[in-house]
N, CA, C and O atoms as a GROMACS GRO file, in nm:
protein
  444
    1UNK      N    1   9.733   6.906  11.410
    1UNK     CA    2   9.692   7.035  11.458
    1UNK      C    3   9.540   7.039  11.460
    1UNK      O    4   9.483   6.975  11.372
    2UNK      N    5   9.451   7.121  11.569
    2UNK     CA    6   9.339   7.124  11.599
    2UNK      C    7   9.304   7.247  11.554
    2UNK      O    8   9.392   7.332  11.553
    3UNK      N    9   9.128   7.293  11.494
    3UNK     CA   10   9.138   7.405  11.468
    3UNK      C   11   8.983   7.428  11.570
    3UNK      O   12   8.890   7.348  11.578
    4UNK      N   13   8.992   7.510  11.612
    4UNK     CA   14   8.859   7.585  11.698
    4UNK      C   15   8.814   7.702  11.606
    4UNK      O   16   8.891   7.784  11.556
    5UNK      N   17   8.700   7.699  11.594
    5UNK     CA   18   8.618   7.831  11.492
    5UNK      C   19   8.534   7.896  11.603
    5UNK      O   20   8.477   7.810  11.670
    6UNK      N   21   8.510   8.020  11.642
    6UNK     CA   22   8.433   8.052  11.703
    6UNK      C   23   8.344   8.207  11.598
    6UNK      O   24   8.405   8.310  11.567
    7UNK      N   25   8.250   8.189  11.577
    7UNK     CA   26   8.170   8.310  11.476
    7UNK      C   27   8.072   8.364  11.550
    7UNK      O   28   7.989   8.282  11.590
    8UNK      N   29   8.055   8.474  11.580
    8UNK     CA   30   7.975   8.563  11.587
    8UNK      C   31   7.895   8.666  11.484
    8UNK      O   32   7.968   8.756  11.443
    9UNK      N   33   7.808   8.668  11.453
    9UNK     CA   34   7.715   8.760  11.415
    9UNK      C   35   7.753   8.739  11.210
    9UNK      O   36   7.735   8.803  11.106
   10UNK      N   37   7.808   8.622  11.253
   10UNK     CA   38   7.889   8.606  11.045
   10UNK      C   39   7.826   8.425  11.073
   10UNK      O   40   7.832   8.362  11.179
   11UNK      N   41   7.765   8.375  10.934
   11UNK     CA   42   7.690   8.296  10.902
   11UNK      C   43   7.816   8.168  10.898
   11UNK      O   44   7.917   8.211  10.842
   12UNK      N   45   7.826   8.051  10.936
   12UNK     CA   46   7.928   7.957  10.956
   12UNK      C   47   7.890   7.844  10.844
   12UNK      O   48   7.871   7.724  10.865
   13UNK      N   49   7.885   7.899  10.748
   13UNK     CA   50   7.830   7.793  10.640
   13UNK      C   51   7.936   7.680  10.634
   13UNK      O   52   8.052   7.688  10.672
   14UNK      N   53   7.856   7.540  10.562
   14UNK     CA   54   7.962   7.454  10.548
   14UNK      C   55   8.096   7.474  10.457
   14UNK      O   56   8.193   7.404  10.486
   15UNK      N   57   8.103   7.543  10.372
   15UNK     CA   58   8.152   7.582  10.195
   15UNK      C   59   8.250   7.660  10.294
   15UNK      O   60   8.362   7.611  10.301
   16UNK      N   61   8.223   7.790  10.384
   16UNK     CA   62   8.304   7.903  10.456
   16UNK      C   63   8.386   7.794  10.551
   16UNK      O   64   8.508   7.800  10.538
   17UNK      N   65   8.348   7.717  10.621
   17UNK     CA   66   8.422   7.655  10.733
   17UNK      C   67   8.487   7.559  10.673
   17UNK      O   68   8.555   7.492  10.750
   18UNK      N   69   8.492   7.510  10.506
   18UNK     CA   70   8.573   7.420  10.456
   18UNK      C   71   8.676   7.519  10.424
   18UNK      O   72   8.792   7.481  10.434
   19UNK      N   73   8.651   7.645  10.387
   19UNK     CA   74   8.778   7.769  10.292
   19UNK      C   75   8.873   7.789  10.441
   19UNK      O   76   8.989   7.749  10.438
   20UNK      N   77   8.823   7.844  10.557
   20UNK     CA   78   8.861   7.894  10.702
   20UNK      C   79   8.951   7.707  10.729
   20UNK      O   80   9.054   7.729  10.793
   21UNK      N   81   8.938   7.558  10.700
   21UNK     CA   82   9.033   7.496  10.725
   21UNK      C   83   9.135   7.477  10.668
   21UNK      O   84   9.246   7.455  10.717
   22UNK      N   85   9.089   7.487  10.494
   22UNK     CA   86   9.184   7.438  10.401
   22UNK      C   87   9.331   7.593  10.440
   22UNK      O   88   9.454   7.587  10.445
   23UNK      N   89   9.268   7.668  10.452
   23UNK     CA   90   9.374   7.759  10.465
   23UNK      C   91   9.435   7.758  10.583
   23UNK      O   92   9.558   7.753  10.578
   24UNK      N   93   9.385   7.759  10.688
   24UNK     CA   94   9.472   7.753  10.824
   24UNK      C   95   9.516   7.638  10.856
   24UNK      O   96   9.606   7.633  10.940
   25UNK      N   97   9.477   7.548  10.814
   25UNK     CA   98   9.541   7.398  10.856
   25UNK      C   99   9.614   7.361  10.742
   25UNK      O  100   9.615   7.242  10.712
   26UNK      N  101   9.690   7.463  10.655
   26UNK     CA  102   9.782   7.438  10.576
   26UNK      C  103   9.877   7.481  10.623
   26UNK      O  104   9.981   7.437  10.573
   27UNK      N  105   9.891   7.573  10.725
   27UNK     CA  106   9.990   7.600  10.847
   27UNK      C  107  10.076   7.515  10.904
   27UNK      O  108  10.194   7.536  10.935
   28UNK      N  109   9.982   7.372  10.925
   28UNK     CA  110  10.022   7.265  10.972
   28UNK      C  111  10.197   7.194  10.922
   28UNK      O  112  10.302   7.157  10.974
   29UNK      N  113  10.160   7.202  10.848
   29UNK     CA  114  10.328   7.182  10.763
   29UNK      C  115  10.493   7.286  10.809
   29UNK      O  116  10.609   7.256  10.782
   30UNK      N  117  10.441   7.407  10.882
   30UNK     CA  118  10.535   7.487  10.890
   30UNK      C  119  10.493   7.478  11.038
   30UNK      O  120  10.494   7.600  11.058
   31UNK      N  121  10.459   7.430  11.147
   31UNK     CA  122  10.456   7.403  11.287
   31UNK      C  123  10.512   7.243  11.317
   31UNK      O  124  10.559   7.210  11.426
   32UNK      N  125  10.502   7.172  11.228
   32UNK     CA  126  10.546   7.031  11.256
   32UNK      C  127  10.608   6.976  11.348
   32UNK      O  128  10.579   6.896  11.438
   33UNK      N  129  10.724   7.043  11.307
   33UNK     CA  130  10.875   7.067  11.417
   33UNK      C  131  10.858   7.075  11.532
   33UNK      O  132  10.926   7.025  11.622
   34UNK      N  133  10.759   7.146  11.540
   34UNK     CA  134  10.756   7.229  11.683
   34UNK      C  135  10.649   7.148  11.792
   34UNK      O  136  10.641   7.151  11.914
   35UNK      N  137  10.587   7.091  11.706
   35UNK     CA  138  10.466   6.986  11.764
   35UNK      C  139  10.476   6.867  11.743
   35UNK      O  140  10.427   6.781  11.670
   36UNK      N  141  10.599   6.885  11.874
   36UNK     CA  142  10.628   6.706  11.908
   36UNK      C  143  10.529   6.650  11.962
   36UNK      O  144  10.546   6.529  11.951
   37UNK      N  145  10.399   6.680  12.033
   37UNK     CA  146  10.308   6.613  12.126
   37UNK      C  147  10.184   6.621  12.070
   37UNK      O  148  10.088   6.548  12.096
   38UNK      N  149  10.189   6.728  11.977
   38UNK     CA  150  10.051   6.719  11.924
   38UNK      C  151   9.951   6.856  11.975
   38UNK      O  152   9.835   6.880  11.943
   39UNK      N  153  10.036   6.925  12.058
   39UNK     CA  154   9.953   7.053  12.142
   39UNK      C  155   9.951   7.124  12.032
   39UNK      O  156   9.866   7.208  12.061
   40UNK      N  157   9.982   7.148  11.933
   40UNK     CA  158   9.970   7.254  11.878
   40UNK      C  159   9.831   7.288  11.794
   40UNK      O  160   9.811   7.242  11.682
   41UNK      N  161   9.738   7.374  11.863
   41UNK     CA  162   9.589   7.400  11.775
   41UNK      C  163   9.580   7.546  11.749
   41UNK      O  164   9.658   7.623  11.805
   42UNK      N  165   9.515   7.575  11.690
   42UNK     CA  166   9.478   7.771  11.635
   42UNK      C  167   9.305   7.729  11.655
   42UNK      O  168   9.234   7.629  11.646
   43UNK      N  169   9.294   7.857  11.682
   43UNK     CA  170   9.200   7.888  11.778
   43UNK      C  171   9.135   8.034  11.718
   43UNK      O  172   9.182   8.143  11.751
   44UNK      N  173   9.053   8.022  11.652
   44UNK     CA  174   9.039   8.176  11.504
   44UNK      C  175   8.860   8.197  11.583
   44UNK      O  176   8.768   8.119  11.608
   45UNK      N  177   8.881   8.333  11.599
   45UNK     CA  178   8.728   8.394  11.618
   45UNK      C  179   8.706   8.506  11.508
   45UNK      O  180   8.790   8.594  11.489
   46UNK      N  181   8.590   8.500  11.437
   46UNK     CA  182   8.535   8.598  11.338
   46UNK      C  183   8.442   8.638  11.357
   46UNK      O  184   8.363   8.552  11.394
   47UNK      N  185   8.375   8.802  11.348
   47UNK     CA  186   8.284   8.854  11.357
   47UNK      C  187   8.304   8.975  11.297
   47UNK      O  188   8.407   9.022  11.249
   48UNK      N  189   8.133   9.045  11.308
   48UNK     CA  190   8.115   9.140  11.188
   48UNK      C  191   8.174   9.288  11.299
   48UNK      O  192   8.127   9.272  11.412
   49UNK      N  193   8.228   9.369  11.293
   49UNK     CA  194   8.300   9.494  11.352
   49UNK      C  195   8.201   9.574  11.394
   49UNK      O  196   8.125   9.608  11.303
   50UNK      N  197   8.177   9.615  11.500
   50UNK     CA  198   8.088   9.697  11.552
   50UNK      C  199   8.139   9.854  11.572
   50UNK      O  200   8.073   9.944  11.624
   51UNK      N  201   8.302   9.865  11.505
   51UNK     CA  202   8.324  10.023  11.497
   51UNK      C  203   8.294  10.096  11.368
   51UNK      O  204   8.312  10.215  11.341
   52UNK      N  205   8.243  10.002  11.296
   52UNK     CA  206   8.218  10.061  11.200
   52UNK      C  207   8.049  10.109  11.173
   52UNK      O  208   7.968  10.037  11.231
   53UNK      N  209   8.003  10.206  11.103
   53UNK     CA  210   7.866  10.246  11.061
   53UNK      C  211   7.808  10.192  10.944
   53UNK      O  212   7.694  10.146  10.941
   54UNK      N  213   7.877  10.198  10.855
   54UNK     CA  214   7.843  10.199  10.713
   54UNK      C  215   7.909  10.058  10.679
   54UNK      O  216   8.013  10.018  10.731
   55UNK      N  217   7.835   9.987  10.584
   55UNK     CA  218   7.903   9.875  10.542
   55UNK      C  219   7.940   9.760  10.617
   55UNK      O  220   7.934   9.784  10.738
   56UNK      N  221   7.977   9.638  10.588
   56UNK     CA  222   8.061   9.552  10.631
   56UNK      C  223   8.163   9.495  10.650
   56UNK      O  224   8.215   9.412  10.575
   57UNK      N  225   8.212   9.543  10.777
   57UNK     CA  226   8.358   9.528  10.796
   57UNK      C  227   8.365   9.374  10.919
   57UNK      O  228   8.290   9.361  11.015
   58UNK      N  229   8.457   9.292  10.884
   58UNK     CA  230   8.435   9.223  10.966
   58UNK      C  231   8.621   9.191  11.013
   58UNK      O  232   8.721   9.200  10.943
   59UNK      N  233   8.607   9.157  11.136
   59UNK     CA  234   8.682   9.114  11.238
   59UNK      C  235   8.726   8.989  11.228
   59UNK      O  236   8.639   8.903  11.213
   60UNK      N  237   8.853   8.950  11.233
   60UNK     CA  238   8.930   8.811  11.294
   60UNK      C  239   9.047   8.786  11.397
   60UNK      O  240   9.101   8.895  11.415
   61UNK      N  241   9.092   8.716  11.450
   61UNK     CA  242   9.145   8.707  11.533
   61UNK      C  243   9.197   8.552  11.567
   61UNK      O  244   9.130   8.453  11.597
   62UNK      N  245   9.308   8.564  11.555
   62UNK     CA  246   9.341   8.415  11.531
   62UNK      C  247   9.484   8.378  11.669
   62UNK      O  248   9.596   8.429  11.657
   63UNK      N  249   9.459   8.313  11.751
   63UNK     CA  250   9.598   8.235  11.844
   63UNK      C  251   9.630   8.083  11.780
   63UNK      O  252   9.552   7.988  11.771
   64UNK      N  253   9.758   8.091  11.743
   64UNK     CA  254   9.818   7.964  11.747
   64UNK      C  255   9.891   7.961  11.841
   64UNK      O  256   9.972   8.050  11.867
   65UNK      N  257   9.866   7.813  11.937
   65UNK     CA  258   9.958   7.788  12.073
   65UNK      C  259  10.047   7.666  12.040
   65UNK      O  260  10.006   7.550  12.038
   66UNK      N  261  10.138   7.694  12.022
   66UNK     CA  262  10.280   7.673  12.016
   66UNK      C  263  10.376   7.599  12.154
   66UNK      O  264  10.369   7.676  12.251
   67UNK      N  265  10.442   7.499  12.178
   67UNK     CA  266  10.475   7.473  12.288
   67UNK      C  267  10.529   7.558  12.353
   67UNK      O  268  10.489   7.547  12.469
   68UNK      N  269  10.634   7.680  12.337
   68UNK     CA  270  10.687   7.764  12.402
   68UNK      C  271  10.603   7.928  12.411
   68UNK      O  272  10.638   8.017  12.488
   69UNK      N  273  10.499   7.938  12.323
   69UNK     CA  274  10.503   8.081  12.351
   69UNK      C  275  10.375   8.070  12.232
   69UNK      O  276  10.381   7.984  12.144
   70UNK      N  277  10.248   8.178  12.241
   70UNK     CA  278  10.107   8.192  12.182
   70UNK      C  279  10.148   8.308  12.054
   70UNK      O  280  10.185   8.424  12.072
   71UNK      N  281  10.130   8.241  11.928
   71UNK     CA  282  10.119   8.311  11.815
   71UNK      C  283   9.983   8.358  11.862
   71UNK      O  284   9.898   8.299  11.928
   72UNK      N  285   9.988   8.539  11.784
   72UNK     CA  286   9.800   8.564  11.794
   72UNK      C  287   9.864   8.650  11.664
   72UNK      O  288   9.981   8.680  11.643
   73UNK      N  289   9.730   8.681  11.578
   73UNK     CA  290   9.712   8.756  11.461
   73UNK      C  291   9.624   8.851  11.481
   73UNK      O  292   9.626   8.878  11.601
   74UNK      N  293   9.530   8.930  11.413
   74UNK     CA  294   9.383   8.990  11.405
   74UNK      C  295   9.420   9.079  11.304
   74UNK      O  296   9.539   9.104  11.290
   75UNK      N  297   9.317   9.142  11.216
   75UNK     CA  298   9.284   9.158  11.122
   75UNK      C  299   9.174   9.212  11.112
   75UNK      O  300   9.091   9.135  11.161
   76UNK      N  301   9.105   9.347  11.058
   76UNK     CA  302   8.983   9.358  10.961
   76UNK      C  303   8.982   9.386  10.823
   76UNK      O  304   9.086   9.424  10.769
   77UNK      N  305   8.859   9.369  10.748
   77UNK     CA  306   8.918   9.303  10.611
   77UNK      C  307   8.750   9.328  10.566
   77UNK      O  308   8.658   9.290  10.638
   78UNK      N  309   8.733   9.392  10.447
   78UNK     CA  310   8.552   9.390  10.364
   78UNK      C  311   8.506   9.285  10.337
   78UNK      O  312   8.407   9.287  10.264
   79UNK      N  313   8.548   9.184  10.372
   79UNK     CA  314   8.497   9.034  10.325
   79UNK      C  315   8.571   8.981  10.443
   79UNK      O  316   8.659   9.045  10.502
   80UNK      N  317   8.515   8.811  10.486
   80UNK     CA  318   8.522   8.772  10.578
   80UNK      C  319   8.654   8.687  10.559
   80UNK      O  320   8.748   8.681  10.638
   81UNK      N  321   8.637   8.608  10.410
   81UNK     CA  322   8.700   8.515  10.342
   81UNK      C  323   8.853   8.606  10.318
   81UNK      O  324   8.961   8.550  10.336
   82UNK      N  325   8.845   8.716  10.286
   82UNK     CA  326   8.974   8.838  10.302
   82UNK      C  327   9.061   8.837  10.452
   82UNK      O  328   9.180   8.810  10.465
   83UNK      N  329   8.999   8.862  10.524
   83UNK     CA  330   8.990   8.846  10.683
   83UNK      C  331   9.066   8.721  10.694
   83UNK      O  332   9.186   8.736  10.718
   84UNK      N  333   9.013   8.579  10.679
   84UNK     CA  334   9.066   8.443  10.656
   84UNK      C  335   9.182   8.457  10.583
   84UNK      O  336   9.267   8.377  10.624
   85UNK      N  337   9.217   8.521  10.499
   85UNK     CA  338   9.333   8.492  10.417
   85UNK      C  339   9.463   8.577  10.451
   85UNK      O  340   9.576   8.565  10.402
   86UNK      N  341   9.398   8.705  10.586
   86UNK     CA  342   9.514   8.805  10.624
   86UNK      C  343   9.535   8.768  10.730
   86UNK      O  344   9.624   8.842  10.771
   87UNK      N  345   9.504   8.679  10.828
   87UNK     CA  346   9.513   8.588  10.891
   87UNK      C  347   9.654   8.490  10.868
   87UNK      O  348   9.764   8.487  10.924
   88UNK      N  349   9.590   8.407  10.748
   88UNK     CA  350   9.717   8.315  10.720
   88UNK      C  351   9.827   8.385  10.707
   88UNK      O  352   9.928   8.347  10.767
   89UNK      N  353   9.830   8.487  10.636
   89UNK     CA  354   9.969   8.556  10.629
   89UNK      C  355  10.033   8.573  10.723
   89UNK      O  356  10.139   8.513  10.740
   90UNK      N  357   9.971   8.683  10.830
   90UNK     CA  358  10.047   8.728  10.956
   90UNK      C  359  10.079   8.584  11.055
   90UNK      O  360  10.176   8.583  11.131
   91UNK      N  361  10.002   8.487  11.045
   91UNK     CA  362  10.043   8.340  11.133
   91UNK      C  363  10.162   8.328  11.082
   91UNK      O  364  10.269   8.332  11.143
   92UNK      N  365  10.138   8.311  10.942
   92UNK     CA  366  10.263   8.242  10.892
   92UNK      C  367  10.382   8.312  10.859
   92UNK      O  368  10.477   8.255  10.806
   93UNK      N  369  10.382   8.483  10.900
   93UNK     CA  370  10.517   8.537  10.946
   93UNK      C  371  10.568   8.525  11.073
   93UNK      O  372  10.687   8.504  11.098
   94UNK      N  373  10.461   8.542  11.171
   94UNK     CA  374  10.512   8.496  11.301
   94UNK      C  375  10.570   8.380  11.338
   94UNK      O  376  10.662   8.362  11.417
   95UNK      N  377  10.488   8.274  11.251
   95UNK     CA  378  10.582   8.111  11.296
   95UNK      C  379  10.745   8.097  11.221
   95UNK      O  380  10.832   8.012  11.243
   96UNK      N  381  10.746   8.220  11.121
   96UNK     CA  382  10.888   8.216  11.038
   96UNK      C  383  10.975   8.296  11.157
   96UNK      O  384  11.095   8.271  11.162
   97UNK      N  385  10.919   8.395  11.256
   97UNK     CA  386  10.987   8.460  11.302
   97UNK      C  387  11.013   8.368  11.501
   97UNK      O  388  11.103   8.367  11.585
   98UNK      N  389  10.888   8.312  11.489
   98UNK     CA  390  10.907   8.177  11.596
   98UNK      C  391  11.026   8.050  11.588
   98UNK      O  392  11.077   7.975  11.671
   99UNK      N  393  11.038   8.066  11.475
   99UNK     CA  394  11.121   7.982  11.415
   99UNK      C  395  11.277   7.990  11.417
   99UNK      O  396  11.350   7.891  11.407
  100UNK      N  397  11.315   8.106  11.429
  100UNK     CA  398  11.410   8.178  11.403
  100UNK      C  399  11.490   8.184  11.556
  100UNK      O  400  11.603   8.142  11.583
  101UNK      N  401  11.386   8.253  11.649
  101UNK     CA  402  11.417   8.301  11.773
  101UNK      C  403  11.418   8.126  11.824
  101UNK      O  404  11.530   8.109  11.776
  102UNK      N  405  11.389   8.007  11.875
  102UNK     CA  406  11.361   7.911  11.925
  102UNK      C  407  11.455   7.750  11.850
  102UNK      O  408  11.482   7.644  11.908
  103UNK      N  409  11.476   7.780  11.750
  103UNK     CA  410  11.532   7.678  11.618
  103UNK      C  411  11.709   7.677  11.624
  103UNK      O  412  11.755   7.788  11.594
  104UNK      N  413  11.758   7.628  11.639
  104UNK     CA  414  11.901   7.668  11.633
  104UNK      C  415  11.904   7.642  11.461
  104UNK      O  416  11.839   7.575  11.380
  105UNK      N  417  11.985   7.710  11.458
  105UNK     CA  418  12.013   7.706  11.286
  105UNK      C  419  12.152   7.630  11.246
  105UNK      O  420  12.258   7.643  11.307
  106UNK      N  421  12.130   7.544  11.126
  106UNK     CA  422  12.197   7.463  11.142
  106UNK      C  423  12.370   7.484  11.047
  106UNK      O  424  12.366   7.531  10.934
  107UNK      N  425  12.464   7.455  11.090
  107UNK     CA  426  12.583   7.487  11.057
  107UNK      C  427  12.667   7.361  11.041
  107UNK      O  428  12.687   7.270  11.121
  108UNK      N  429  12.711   7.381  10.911
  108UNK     CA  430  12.842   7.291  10.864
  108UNK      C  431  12.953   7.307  10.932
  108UNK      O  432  12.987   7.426  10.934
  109UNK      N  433  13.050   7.211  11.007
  109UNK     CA  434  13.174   7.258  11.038
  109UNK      C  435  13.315   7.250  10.894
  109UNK      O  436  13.351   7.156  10.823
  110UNK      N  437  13.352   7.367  10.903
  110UNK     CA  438  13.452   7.306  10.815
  110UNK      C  439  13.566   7.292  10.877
  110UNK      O  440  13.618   7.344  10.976
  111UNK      N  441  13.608   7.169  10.763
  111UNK     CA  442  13.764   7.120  10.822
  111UNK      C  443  13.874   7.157  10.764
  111UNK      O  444  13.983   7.120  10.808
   0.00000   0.00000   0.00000
């Protein structure tokens, strides 16, 4: 799996862009299946929220493309690294619920 970072107006330190892989490319394990060819990359943009006045609120937004059909997430969150981590969650309900709809489930016959 491939990961694309795109940041706006939020600092892309090395330490932040090691936390933003170790977590989303731990995903990798629960898409496997599904990425017989290797297409499968997430594609995460972060930035600081411009609806807000006061404080720092920042923005994420995450697509995983999937052979049949585009997981997307988004999220705002008081920390960026928060943001990153509500992210993984909602991916990784959607690929349980990708999973479900696309997966035949597997059945014992009895005799």
């Amino acid at each position: 799996m491939k990961l694309d970072i795109k940041a706006a107006a939020v600092d892309l330190t090395p330490s932040f862009k090691t936390y933003i892989e170790e977590k989303l490319l731990s995903l990798a394990k629960f898409v496997k299946e599904f990425d017989e060819t290797g297409s499968a990359d997430i594609r995460l943009e972060i930035s600081r929220s411009a609806k807000h006045r006061t404080g720092d609120v920042f923005w994420a937004a995450a697509d995983l493309r999937l052979p049949k059909q585009i997981l997307r997430a988004e999220t705002e969150a008081s920390d960026a690294r928060l943001a990153v981590d509500e992210i993984r969650k909602k991916l990784h309900l959607e690929i349980e619920k990708y999973r479900t709809r696309f997966v035949k489930p597997r059945r014992e016959k009895k005799k």
